[in-house]
Backbone bond lengths (Angstrom), bond angles and torsions (degrees), N, CA, C in turn:
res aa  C-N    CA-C-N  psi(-1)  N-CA   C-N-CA  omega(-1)  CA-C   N-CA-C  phi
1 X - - - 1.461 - - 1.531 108.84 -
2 X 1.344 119.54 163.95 1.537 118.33 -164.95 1.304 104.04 -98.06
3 X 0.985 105.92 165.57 1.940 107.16 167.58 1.791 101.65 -156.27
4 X 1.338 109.66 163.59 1.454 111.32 -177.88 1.072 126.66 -135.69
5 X 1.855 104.99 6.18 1.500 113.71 -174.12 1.679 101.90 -61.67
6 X 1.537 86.48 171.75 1.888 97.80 177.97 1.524 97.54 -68.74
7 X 1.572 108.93 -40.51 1.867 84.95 -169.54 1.708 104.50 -111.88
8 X 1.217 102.17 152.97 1.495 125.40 -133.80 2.500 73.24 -100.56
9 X 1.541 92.28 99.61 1.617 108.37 173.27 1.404 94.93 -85.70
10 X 1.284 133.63 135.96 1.588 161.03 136.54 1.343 88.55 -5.38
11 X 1.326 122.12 166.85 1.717 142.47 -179.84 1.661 93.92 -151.87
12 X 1.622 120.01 38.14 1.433 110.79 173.24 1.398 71.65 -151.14
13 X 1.949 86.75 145.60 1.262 115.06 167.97 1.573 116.10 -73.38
14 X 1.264 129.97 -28.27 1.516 142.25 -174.27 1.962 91.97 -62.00
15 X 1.083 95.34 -24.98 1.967 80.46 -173.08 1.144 103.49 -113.73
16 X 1.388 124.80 33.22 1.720 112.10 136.18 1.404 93.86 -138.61
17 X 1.820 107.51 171.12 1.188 150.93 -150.68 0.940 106.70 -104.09
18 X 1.107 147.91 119.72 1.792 144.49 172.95 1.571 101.90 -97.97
19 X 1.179 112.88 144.96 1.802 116.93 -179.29 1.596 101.15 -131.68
20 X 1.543 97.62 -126.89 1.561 92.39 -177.80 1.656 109.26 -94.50
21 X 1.398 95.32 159.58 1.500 110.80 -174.62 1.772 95.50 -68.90
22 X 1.103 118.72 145.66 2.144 131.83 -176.81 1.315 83.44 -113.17
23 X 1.551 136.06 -75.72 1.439 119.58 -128.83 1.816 85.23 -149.56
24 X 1.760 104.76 155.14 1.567 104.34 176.11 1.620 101.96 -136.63
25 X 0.894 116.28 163.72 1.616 110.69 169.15 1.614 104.59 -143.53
26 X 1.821 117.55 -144.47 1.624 112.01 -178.13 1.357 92.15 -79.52
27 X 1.207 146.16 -54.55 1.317 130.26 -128.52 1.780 100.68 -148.86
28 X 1.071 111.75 10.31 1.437 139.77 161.59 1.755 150.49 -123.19
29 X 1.017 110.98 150.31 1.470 106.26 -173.62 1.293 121.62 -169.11
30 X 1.265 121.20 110.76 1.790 147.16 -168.58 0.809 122.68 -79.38
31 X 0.860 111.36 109.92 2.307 117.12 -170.98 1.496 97.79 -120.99
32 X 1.699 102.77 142.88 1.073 110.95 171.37 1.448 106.42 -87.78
33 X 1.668 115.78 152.31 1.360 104.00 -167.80 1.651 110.01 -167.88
34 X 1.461 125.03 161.15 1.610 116.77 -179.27 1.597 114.47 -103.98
35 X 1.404 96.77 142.76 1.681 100.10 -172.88 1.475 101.66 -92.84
36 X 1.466 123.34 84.39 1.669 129.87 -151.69 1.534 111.44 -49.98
37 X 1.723 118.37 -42.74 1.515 116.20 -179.75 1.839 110.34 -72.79
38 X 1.628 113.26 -13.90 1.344 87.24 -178.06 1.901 107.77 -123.41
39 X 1.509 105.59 2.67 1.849 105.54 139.88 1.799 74.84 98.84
40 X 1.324 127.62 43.98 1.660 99.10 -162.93 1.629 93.60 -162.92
41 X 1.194 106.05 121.93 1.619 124.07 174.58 1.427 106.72 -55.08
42 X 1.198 113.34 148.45 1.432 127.90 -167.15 1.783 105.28 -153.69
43 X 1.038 116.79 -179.42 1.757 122.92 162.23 1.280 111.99 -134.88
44 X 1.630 148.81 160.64 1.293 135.37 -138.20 1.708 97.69 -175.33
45 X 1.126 88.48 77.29 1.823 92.05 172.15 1.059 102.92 -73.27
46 X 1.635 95.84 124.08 1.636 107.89 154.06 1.228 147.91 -126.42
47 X 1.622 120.15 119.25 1.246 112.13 -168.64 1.168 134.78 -129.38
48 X 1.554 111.21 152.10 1.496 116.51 -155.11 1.617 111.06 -69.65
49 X 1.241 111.09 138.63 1.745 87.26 -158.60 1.969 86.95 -107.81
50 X 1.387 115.65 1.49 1.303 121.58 162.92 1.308 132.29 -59.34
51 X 1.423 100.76 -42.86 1.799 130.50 163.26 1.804 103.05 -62.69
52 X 1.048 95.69 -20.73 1.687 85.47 -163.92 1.206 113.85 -135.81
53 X 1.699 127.89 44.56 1.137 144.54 149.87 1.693 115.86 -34.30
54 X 1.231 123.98 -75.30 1.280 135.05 172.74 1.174 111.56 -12.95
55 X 1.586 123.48 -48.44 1.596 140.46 -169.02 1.539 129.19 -147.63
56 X 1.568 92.84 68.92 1.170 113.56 -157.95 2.017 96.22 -85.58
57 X 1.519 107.93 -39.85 1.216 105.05 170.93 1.177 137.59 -100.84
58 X 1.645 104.19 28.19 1.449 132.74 163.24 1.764 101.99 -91.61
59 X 1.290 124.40 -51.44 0.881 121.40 166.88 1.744 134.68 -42.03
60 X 1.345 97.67 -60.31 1.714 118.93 173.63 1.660 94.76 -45.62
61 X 1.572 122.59 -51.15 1.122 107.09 -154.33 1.706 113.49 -84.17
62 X 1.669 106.49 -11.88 1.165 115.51 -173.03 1.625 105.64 -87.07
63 X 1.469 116.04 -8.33 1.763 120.64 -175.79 1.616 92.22 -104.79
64 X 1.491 138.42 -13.09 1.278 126.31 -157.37 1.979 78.74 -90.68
65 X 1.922 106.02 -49.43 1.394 92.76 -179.80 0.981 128.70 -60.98
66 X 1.398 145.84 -29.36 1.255 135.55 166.61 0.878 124.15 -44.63
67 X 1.306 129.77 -49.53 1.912 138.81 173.04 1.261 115.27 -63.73
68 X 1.848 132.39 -15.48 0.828 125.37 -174.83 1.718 113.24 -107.21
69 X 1.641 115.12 -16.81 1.138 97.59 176.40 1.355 119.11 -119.61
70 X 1.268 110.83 165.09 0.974 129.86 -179.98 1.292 118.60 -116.93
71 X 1.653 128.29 132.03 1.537 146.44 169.82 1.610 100.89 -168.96
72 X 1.568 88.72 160.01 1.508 90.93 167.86 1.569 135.82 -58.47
73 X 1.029 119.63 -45.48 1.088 132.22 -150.51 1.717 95.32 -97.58
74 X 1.266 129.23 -30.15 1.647 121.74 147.31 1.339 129.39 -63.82
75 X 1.405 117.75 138.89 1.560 139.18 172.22 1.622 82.01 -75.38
76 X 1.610 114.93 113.91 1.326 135.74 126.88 1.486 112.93 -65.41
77 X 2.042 100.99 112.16 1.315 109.76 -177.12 1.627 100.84 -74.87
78 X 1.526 128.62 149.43 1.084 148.46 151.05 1.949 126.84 -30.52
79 X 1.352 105.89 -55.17 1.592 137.70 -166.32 1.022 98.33 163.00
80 X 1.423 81.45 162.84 1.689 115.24 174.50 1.692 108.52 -140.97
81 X 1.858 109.49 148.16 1.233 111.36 179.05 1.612 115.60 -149.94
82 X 1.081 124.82 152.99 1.347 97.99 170.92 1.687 103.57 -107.21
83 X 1.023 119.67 -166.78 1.580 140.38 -146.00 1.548 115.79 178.70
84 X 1.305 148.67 90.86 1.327 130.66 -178.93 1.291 95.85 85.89
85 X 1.786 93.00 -153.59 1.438 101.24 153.41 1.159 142.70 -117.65
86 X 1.735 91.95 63.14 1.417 118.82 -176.94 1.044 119.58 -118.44
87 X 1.914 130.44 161.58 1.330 125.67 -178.86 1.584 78.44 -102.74
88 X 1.128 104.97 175.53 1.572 127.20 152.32 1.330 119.57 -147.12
89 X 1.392 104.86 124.18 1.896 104.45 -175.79 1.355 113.55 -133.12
90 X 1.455 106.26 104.02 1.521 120.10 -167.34 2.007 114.87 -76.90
91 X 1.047 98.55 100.22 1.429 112.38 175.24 1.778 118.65 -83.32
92 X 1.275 111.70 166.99 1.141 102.02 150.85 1.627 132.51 -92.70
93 X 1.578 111.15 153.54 1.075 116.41 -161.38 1.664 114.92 -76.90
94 X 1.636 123.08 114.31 1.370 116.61 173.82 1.500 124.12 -93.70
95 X 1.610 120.61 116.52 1.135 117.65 -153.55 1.234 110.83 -76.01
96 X 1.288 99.88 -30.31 1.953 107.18 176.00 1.350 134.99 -46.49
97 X 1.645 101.13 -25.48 1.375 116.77 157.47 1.635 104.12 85.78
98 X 1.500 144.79 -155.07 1.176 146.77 -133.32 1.643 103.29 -110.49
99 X 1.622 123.89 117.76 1.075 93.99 -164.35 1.883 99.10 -104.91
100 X 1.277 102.79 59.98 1.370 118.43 177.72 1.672 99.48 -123.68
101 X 1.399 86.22 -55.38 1.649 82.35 -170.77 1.659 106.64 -66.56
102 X 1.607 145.07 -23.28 1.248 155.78 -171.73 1.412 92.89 -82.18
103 X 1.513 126.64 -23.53 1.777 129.01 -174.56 1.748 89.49 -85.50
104 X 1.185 124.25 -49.01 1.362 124.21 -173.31 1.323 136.38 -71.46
105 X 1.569 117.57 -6.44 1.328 141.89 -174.48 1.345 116.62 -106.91
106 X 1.590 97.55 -32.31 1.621 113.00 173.74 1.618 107.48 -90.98
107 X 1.153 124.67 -27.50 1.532 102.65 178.28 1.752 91.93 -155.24
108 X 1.621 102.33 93.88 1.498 125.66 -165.97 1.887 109.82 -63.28
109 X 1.532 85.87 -25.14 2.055 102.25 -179.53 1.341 106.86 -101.48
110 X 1.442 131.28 -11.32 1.524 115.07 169.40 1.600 89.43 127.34
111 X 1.162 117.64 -177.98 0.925 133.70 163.62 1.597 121.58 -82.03
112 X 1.483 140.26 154.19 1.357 131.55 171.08 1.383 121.71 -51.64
113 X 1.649 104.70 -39.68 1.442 109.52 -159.39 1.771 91.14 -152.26
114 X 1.657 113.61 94.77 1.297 109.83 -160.39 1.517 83.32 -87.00
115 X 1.594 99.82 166.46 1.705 111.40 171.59 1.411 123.51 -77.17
116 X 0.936 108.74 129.39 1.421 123.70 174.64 1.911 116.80 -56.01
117 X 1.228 105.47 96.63 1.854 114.97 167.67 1.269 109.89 -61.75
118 X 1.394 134.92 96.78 1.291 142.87 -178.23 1.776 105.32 -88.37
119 X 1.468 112.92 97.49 1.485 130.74 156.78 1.807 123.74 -39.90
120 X 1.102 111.07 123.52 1.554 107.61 153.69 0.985 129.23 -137.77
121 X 1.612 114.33 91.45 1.614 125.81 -153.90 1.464 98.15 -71.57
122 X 1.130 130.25 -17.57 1.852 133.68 -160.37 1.436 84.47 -73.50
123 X 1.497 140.09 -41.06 1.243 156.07 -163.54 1.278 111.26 -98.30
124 X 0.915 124.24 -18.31 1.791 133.64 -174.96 1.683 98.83 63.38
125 X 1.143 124.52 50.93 1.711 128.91 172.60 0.892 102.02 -96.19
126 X 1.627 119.14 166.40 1.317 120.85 167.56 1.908 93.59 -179.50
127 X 1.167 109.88 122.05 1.424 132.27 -175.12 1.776 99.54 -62.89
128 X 1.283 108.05 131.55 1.692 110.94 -172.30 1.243 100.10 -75.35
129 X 1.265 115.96 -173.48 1.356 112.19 164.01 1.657 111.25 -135.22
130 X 1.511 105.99 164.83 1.744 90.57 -145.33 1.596 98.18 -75.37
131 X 1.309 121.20 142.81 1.937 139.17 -179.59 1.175 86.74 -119.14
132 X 1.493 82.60 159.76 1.621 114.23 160.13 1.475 124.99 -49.33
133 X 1.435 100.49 -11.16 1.848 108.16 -163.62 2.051 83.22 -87.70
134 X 1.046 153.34 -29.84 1.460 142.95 120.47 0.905 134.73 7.71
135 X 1.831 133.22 68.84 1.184 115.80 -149.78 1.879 95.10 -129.84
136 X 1.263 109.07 161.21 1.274 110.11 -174.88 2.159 110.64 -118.63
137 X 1.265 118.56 138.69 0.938 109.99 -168.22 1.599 98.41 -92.96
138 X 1.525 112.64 169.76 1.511 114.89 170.47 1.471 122.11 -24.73
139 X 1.486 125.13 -69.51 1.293 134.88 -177.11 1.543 107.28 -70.21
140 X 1.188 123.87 10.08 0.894 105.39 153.71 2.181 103.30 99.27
141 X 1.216 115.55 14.36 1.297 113.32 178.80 1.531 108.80 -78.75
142 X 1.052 124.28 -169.57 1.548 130.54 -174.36 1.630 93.04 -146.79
143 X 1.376 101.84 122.83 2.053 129.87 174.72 1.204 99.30 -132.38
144 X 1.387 97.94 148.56 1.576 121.14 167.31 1.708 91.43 -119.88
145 X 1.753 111.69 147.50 1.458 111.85 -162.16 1.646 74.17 -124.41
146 X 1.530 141.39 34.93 1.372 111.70 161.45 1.456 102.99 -127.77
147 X 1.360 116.23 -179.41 1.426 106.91 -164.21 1.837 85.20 -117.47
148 X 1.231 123.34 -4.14 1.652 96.27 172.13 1.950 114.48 -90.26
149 X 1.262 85.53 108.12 1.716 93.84 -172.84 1.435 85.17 -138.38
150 X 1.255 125.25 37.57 1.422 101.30 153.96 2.042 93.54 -128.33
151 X 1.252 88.91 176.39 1.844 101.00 -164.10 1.576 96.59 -40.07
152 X 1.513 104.47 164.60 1.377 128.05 -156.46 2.059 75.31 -75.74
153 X 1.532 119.35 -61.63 1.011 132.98 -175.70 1.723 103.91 -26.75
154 X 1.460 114.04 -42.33 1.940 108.57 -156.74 1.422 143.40 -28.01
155 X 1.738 93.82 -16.73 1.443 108.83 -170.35 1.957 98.93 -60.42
156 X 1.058 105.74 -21.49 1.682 126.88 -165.11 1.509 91.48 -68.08
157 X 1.237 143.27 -8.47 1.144 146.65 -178.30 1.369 112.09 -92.92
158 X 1.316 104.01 -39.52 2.111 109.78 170.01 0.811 103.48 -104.15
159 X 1.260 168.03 -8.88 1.595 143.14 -152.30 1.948 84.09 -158.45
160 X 1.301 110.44 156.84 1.426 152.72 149.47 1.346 118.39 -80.11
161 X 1.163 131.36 144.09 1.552 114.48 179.86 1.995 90.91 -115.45
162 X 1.319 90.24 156.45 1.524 93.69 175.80 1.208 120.69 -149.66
163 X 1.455 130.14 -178.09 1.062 131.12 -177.80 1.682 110.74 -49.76
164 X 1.824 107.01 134.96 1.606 105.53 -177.04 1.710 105.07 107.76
165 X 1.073 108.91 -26.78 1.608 109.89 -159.47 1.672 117.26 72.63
166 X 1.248 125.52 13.01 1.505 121.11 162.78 1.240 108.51 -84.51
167 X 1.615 121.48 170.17 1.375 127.99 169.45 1.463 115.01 -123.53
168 X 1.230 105.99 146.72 1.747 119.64 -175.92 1.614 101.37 -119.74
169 X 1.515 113.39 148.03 1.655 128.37 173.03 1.137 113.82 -34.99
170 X 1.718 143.49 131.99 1.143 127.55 168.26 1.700 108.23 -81.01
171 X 1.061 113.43 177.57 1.609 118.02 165.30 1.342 96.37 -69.13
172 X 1.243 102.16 136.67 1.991 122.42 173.68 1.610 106.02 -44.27
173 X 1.160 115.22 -46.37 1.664 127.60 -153.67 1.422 92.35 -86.30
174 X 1.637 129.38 -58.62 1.213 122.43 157.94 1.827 123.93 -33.85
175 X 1.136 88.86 -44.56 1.736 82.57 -175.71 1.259 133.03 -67.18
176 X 1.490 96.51 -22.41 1.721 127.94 -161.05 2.176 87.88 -83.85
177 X 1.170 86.50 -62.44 1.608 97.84 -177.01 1.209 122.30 -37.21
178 X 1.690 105.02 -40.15 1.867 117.10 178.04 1.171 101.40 -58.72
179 X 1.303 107.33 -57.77 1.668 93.42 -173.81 1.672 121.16 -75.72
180 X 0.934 116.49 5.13 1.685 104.47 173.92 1.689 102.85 -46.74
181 X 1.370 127.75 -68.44 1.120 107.57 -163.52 1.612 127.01 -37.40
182 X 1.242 103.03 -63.62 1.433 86.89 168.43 1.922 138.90 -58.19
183 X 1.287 103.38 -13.05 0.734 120.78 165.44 1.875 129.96 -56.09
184 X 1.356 92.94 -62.83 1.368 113.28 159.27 1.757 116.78 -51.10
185 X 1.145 124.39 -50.78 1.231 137.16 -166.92 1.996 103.08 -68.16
186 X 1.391 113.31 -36.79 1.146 120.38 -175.54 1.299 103.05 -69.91
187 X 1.428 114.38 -46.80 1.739 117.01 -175.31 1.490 105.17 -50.19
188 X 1.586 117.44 -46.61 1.033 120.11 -161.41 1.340 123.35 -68.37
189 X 1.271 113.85 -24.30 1.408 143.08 -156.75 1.524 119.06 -122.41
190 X 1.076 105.26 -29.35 1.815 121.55 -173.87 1.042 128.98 -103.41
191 X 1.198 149.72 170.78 1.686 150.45 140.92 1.057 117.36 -69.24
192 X 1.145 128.10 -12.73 1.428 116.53 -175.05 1.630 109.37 -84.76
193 X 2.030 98.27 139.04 1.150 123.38 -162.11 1.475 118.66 -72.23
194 X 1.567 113.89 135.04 1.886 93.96 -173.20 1.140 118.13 -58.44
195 X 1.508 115.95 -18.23 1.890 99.89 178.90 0.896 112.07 -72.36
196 X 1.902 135.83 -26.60 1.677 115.89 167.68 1.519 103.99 -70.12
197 X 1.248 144.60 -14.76 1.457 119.36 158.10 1.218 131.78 -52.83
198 X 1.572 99.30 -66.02 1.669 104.29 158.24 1.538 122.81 -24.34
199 X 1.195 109.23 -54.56 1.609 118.71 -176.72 1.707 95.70 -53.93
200 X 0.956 101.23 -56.62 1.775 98.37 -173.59 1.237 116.12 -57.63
201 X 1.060 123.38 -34.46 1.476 123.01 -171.87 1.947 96.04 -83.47
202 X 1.048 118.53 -32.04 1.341 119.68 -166.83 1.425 99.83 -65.95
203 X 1.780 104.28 -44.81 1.582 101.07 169.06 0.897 145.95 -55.17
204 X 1.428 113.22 -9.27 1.782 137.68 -176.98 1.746 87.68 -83.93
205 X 1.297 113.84 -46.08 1.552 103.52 -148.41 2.016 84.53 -81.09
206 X 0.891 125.50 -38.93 1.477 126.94 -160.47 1.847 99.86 -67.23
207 X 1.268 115.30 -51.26 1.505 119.42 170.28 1.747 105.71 -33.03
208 X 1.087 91.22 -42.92 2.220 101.43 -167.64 1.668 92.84 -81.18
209 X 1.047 126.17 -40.27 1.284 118.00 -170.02 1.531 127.59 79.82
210 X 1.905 98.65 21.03 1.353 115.07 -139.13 1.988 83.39 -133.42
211 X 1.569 129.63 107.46 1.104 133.39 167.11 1.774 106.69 -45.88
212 X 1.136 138.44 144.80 1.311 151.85 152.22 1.676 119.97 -102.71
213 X 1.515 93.19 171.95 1.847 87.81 172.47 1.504 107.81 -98.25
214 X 1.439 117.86 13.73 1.602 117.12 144.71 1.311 122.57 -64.48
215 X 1.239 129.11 1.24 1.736 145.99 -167.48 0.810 80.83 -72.78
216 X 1.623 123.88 -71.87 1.576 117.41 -136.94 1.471 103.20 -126.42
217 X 1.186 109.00 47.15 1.681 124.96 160.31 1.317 121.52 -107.62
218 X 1.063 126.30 92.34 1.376 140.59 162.16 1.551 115.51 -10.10
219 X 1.294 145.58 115.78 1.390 144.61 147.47 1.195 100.04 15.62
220 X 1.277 124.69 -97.33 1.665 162.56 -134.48 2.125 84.12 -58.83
221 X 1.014 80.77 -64.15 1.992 82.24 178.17 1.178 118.01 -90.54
222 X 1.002 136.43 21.76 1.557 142.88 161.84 1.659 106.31 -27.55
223 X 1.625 96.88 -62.93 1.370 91.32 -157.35 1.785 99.56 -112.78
224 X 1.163 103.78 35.11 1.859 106.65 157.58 1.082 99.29 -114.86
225 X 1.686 145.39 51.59 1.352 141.58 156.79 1.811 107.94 -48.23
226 X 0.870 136.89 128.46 1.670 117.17 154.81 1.723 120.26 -66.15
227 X 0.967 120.84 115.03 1.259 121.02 165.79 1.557 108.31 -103.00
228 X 1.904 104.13 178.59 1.463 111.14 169.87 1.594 128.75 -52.13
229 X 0.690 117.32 141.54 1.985 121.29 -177.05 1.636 87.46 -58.96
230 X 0.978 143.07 -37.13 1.470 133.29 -169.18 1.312 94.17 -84.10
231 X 1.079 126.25 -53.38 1.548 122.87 -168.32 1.772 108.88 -63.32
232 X 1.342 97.25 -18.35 1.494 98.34 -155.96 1.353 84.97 -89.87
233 X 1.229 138.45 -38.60 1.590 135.10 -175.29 1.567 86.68 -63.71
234 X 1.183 116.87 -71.48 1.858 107.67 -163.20 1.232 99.42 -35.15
235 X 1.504 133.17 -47.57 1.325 118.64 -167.47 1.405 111.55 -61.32
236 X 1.087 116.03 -68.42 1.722 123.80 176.86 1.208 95.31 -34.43
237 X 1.111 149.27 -78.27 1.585 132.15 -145.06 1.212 98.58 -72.33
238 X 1.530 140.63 -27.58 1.678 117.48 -173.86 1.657 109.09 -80.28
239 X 1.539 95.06 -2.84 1.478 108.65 -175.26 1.605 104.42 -70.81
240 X 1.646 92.70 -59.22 1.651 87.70 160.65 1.059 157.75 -88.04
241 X 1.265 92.81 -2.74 2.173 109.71 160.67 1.579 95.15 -66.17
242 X 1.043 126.99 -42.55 1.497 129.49 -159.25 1.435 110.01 -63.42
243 X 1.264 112.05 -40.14 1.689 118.07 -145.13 1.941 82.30 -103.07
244 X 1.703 106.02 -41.07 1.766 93.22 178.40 1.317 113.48 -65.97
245 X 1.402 121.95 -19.46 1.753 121.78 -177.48 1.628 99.08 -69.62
246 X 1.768 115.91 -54.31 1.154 87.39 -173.64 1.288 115.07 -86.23
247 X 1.325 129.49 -24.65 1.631 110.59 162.98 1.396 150.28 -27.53
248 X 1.930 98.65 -30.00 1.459 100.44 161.14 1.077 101.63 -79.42
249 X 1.352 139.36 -46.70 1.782 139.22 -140.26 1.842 76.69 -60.40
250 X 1.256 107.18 -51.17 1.691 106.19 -158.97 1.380 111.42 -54.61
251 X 1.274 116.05 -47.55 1.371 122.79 168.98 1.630 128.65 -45.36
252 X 1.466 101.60 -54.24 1.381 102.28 163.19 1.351 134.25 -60.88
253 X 1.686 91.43 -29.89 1.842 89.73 171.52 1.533 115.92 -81.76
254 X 1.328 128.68 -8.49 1.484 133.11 164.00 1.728 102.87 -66.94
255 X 1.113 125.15 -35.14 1.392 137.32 -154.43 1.800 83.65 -76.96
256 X 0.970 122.66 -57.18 1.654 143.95 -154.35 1.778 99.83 -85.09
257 X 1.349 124.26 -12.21 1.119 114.18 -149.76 1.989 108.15 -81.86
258 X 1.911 82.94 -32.48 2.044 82.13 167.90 1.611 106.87 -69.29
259 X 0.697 103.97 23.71 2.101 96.14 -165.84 1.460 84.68 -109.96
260 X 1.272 126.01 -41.32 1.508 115.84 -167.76 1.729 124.30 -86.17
261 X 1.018 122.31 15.71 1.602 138.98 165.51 1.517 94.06 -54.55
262 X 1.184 129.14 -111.03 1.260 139.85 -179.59 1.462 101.78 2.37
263 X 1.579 130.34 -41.33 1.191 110.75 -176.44 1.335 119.09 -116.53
264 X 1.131 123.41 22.53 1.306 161.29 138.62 1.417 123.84 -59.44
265 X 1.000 111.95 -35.81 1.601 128.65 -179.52 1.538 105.20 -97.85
266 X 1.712 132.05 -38.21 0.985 135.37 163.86 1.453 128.12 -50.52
267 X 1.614 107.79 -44.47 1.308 131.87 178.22 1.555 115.72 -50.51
268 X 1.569 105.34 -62.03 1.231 111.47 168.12 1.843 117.30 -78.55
269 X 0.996 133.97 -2.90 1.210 117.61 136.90 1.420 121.84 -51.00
270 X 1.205 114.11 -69.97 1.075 132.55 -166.70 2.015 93.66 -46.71
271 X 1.027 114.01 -88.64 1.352 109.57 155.92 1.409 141.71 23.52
272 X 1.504 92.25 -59.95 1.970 112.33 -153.21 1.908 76.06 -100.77
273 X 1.613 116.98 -21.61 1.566 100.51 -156.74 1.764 98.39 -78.58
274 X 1.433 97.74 -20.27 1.588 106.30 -163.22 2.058 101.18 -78.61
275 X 1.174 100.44 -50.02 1.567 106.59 173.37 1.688 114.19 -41.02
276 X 1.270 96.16 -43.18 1.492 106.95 179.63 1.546 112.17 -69.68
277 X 1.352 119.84 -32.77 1.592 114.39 -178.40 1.452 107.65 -86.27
């Protein structure tokens, strides 16, 4: 399996260390653990790829994204390998630990006034809800260690649905196109750099194995393709369902934002107690 970090992690299980198990899920389970040739703690999801026949190339595509992107607020996985009939996907290690279980210790009855998950079924969205895969580093940052963070809907980005309820490959160029909206919306709104877009979209076309006329489009015009006037309206409007969905979410979380001190202040307790042990 590939990896792209600067330092070159082992692809054998014999050269890291397994310790205690951190986090479990259905068909997975995260151990903190040492990468023995390079002297350096890591975390090591592992999953049964027996349990998870059904979506074997849901998987591949969700370990190829991890290694490929980059943002803050994602755990860039290390490598990946299999073993048995196991994957193994070496992450880095977050000391902060679960920021579900640190939500559950600090306020055991819920919150007063929990936040509102704003749905957009027209979009097939749907706001996650916070897991264990939520992890917080020492200082206190906030990571998510999985790579499905796009709508519950996304599969709608590779596959067509068709008669039967099975799914077949979309066209590369089609697939690439679905996602502009969000795409667009991130530029507008985000830090993240157009060459990790590019990368993403390149990954749509590389999955198909199928060249596009995104090949030979430059960064800079990525997203001035011309499409159809019909297509081009569909785009614009998911552009703006998109940006008003999260505009309220944003709003409400400004609304909520004096409310969250108290657990802010817990956090880093909690925190400063762990540094100390």
């Amino acid at each position: 399996m590939e990896q792209v970090s600067g330092k070159k992690f082992p692809l054998n299980a014999k050269d890291y260390k397994l310790y205690e198990e951190v986090g479990e899920g259905v068909s997975a389970t995260v151990y903190r653990a040492l990468c023995i040739p390079l002297n350096e703690i890591v975390a090591i999801k592992v999953l049964d790829l027996e349990k998870c026949n059904s979506d074997l190339d849901g998987i591949r595509r969700e370990v190829q994204t991890m290694i490929l992107i980059d943002h803050p607020n994602v755990v860039r996985a290390h490598c990946s390998f299999t073993t048995g009939h196991n994957l193994w996907v070496v992450m880095p290690y977050m000391a902060g630990g679960s920021c579900l279980h640190i939500m559950k210790s600090s306020y055991p009855e819920g919150f007063e006034e929990p936040y509102r998950q704003k749905k957009d079924f027209s979009n097939s969205t749907a706001g996650e809800d916070v897991s264990e895969g939520a992890v917080v580093q020492r200082k206190g940052r906030f990571k998510v260690t999985s790579a499905d963070l796009s709508p519950k809907g996304s599969t709608n980005c590779f596959f067509n649905p068709i008669t039967g309820g099975s799914t077949s490959p979309m066209n590369p160029s089609l697939a690439a196109a679905s996602v502009l909206p969000s795409l667009q919306y991130i530029l507008q709104q985000n830090t993240m750099q157009r060459e990790e877009i590019f990368k993403l979209i390149k990954f749509v076309e590389q999955t198909s194995g199928n060249p596009t006329e995104f090949s030979e489009v430059g960064v800079n015009d990525l997203l001035q393709i011309p499409v159809s006037a019909a297509k081009e309206r569909e785009l614009q409007a998911q552009v703006i369902q998109l940006q008003q969905s999260i505009g309220s979410v944003v709003e409400e979380l400004q609304r909520q934002k004096t409310k969250n001190t108290q657990l802010e202040k817990k956090l880093e307790s909690v925190l400063k107690k762990d540094e100390k042990t």
